[in-house]
C-alpha positions in Angstrom: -52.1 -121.1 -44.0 -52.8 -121.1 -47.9 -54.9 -117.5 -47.0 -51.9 -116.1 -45.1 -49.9 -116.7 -47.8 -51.8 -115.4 -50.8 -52.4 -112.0 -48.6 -48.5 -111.8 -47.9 -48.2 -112.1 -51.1 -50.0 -109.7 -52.6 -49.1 -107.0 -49.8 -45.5 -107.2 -51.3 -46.9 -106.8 -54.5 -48.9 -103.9 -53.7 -45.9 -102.2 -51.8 -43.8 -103.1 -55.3 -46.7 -101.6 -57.3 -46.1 -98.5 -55.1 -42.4 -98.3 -55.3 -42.0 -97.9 -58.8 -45.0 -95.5 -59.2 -43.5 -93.2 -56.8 -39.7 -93.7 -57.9 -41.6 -93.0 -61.7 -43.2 -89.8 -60.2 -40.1 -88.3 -58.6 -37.9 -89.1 -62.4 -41.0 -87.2 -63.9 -40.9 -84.7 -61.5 -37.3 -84.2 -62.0 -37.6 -84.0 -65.5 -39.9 -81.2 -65.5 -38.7 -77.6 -66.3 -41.1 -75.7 -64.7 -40.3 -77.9 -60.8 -37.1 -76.6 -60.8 -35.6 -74.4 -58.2 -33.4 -71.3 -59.5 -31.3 -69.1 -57.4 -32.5 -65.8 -57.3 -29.9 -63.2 -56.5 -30.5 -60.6 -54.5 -31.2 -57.0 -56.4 -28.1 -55.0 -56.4 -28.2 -52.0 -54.4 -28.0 -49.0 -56.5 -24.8 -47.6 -54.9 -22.4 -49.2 -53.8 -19.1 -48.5 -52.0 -15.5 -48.7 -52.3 -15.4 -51.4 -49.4 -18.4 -53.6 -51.5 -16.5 -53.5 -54.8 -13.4 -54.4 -53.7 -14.3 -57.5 -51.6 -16.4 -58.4 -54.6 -14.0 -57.6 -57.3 -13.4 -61.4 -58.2 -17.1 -62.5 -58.2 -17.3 -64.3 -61.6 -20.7 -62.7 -62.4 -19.5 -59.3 -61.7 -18.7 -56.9 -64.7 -17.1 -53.3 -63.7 -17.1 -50.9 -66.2 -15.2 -47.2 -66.8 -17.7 -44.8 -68.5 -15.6 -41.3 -68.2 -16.1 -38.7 -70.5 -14.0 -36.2 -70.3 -14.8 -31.8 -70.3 -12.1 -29.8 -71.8 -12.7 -26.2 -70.9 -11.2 -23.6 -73.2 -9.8 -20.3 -72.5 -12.6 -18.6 -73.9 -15.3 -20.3 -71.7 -16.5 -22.9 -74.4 -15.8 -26.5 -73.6 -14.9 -30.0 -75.9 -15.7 -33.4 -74.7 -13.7 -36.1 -75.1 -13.9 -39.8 -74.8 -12.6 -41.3 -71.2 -10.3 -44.3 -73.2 -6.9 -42.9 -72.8 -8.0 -41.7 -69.0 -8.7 -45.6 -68.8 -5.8 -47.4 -70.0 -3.7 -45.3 -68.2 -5.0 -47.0 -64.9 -8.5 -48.2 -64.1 -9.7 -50.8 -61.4 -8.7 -54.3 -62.2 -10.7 -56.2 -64.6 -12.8 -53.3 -65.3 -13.6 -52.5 -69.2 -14.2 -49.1 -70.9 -17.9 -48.3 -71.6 -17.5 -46.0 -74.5 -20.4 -43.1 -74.2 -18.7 -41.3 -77.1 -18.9 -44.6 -79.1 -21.2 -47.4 -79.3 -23.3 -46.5 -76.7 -24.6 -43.5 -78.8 -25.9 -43.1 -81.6 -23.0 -42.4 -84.2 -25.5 -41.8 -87.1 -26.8 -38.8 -85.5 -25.5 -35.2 -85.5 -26.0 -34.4 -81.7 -24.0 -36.1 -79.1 -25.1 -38.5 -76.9 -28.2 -39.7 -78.7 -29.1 -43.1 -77.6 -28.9 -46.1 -79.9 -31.3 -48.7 -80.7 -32.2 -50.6 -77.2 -31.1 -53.6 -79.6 -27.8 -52.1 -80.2 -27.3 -51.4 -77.0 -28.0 -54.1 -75.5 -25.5 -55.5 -78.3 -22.8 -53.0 -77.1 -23.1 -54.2 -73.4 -22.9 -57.7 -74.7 -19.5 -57.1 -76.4 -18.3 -56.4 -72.6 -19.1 -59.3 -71.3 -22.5 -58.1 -69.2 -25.3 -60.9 -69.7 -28.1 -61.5 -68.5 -26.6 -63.9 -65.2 -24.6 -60.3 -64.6 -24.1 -57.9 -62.1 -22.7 -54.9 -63.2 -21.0 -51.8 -61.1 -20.1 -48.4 -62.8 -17.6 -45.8 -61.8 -16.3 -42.9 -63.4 -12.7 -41.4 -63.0 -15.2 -37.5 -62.7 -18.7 -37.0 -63.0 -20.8 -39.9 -62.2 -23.3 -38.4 -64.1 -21.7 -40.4 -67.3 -22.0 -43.8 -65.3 -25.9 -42.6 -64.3 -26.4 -42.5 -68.0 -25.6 -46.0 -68.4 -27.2 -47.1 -65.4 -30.4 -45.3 -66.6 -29.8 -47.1 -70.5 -29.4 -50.0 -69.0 -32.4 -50.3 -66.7 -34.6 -48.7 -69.5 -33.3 -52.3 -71.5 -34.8 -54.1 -68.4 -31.5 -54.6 -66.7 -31.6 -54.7 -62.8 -28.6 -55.7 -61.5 -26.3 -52.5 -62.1 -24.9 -50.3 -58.9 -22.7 -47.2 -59.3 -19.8 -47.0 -57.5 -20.3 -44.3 -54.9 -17.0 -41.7 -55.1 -16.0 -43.1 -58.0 -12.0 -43.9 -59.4 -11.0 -40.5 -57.5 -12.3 -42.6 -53.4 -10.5 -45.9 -54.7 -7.2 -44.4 -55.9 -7.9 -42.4 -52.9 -8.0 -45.4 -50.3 -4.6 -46.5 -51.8 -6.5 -49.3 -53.7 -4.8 -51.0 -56.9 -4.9 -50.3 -60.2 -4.3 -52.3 -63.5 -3.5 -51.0 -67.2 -4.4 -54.6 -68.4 -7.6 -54.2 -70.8 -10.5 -56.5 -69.7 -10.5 -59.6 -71.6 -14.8 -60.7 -70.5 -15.3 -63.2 -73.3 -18.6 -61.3 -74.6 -22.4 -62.7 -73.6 -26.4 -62.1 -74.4 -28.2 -59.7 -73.0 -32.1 -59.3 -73.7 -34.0 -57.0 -74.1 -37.2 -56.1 -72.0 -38.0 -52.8 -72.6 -39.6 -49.9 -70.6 -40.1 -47.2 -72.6 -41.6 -45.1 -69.7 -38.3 -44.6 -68.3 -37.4 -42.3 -71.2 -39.8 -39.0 -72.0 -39.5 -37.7 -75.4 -40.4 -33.9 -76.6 -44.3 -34.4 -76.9 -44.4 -35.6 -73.5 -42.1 -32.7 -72.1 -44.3 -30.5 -74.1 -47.5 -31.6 -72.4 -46.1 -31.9 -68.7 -46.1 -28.1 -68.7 -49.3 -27.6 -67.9 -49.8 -31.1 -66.1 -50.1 -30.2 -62.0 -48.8 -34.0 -61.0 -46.0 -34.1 -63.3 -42.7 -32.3 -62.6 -40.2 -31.4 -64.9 -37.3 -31.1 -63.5 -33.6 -29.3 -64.9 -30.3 -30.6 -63.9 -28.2 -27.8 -65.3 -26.7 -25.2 -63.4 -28.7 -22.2 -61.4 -27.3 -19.7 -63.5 -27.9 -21.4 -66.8 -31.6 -22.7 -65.3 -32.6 -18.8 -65.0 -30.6 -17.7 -68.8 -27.7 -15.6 -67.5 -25.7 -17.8 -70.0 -26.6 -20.5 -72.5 -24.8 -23.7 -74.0 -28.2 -25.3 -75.9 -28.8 -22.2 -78.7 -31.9 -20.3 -76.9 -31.3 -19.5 -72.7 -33.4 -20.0 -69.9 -35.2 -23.4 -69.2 -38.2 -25.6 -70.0 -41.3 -23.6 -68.8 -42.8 -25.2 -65.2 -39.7 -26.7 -64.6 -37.7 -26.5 -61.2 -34.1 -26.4 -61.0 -32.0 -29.5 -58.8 -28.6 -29.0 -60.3 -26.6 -32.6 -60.5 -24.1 -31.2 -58.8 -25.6 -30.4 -55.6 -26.3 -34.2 -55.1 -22.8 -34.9 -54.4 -20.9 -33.6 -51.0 -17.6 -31.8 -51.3 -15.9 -34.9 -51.3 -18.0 -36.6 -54.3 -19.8 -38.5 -53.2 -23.6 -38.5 -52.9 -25.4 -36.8 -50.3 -26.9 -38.6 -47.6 -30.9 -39.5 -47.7 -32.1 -36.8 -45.2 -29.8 -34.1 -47.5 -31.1 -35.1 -50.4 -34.8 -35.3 -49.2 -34.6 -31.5 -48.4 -33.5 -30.7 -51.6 -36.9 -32.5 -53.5 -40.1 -31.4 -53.5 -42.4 -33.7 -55.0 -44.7 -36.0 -54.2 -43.7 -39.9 -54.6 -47.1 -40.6 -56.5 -46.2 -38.1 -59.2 -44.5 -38.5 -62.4 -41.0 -36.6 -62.6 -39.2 -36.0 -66.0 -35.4 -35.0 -65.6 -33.7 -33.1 -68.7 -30.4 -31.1 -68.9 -28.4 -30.7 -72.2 -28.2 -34.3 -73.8 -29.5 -36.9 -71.1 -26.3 -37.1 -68.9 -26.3 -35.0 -65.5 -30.4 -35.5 -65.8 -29.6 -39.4 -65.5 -27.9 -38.5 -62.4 -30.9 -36.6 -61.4 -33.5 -39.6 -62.1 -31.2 -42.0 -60.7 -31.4 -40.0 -57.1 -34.9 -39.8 -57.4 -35.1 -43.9 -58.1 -32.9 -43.9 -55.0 -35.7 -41.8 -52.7 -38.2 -44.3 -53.7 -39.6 -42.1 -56.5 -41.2 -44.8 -59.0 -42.3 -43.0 -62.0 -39.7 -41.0 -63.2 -38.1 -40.5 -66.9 -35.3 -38.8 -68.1 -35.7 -36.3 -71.5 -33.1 -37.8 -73.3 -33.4 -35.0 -76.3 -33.2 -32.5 -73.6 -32.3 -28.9 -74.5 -30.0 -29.4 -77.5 -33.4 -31.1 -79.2 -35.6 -28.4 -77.4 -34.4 -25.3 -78.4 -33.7 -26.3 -82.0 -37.8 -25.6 -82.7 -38.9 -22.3 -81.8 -42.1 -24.2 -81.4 -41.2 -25.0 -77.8 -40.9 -22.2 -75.2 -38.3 -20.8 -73.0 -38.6 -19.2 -70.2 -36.4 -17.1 -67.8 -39.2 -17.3 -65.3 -37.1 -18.9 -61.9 -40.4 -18.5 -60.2 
């Protein structure tokens, strides 16, 4: 009897012993950062519709943004831009904010327009309206999306994902009798890091050396008749020698909005493998180039941010009226 009792014992003390190492293992466990389970969101698709945004519109993470710019042109044929603001608080879709491409998401310390800032002011700019790094954001544009694609482009170059267009823009929401608000967005304002990739953006040296490169395609996003000279808005006419010419303009139906896949593959002819460098006048409709080619599956393109109005200021770099 004694043995029985001795073994019962020290079976309860064994199973004791056992409790608290495995309640002390699940505390530690607990306790440790690198156990714990995060919820990945989905990646955004890169456009999205009209449908998407508005049954998404009070998502707390989500953060809309209004990046018009606006083209004046004169009687004469010349043109003035002009910043999107007063377009926006006349009537934008609710809770979006203003993304100011003629302000401090340029450069204001340089002469030319649309010269990117720092990525570290930036990313500081996109901060003030609200996007962090927990964000999704969707751009539109009240005209061209090529403005939004200029952001979208920034922003992925900053290492920021999560950022759709909004296919059609303010002109298929107004159009779908969807509402509007004049209220400014009041996004209390969050950090965004920086992880940069500075191979989405080409600079003149590179441009300058894809000329004679076989696998690398330079690619303009003006208009056909400025691509072969017959006028010129960038000092000397004509276009980037080797270049082909995919007009920003085509991408989009007569509706506005962009082409379908199967349109838009006829249009390219490249090979996915190869590296693609989009230019135009100052980065814009070539960031709506780049962005289409991202959308094809194309994973090694840049956009020539300096594009012509840095190009043809050195005589150093050639023209040519070549539209072979």
């Amino acid at each position: 009897m004694t043995i029985l009792i001795s073994i019962a014992q020290h079976a309860r003390y064994l199973l004791a012993l056992i409790s608290v190492i495995a309640l002390a293992t699940a505390c530690s466990k607990s306790n440790t950062p690198s156990d714990t389970v995060h919820e990945t969101k989905p990646l955004m698709e890169a456009l999205v519709s009209t449908q998407w945004l508005s049954e998404h519109l009070d998502d707390p993470d989500l953060v809309v943004l209004d990046s018009t710019v606006l083209v004046e042109i004169g009687e004469d044929g010349g043109f003035s831009i002009l910043s999107g603001q007063a377009n926006y608080e006349a009537g934008h879709i609710p809770s979006a904010g203003f993304a100011d491409l003629m302000g401090n998401l340029s450069d204001p310390e340089r002469p030319a327009q649309f010269i990117m800032p720092t990525a570290e002011q930036f990313a500081a700019a996109m901060g003030a309206l609200g996007v962090g790094d927990d964000s999704r954001v969707v751009l539109y544009t009240a005209n061209n999306p090529d403005w939004a694609a200029r952001v979208w482009w920034m922003l992925r170059w900053i290492g920021f994902d999560q950022v759709a267009m909004l296919d059609g823009g303010l002109s298929a929401w107004v159009a779908e009798d969807r509402p509007l608000s004049t209220e400014e967005s009041n996004r209390p304002a969050k950090q965004l890091s920086v992880t940069l990739r500075p191979e989405l953006i080409a600079d003149r040296d590179q441009v300058f050396a894809a000329i004679e490169i076989s696998n690398v395609h330079i690619v303009d996003a003006l208009g056909d008749a400025h691509y072969r000279g017959g006028f010129s808005m960038y000092g000397r006419p004509g276009h980037i020698p080797s270049a082909t010419n995919l007009p920003s303009s085509d991408l989009l139906d007569e509706t506005g909005f962009y082409r379908h896949f199967d349109e838009l593959e006829m249009m390219i002819d490249s090979n996915r493998e190869d590296r693609v460098i989009t230019y135009c006048g100052g980065g814009v409709a070539a960031a709506s180039v780049a962005f289409t080619f991202h959308r094809l599956g194309f994973e090694d393109v840049a956009v020539y941010m300096g594009s012509l109005q840095e190009w043809t200021v050195d005589p150093a770099n050639p023209m040519s009226l070549d539209t072979k």
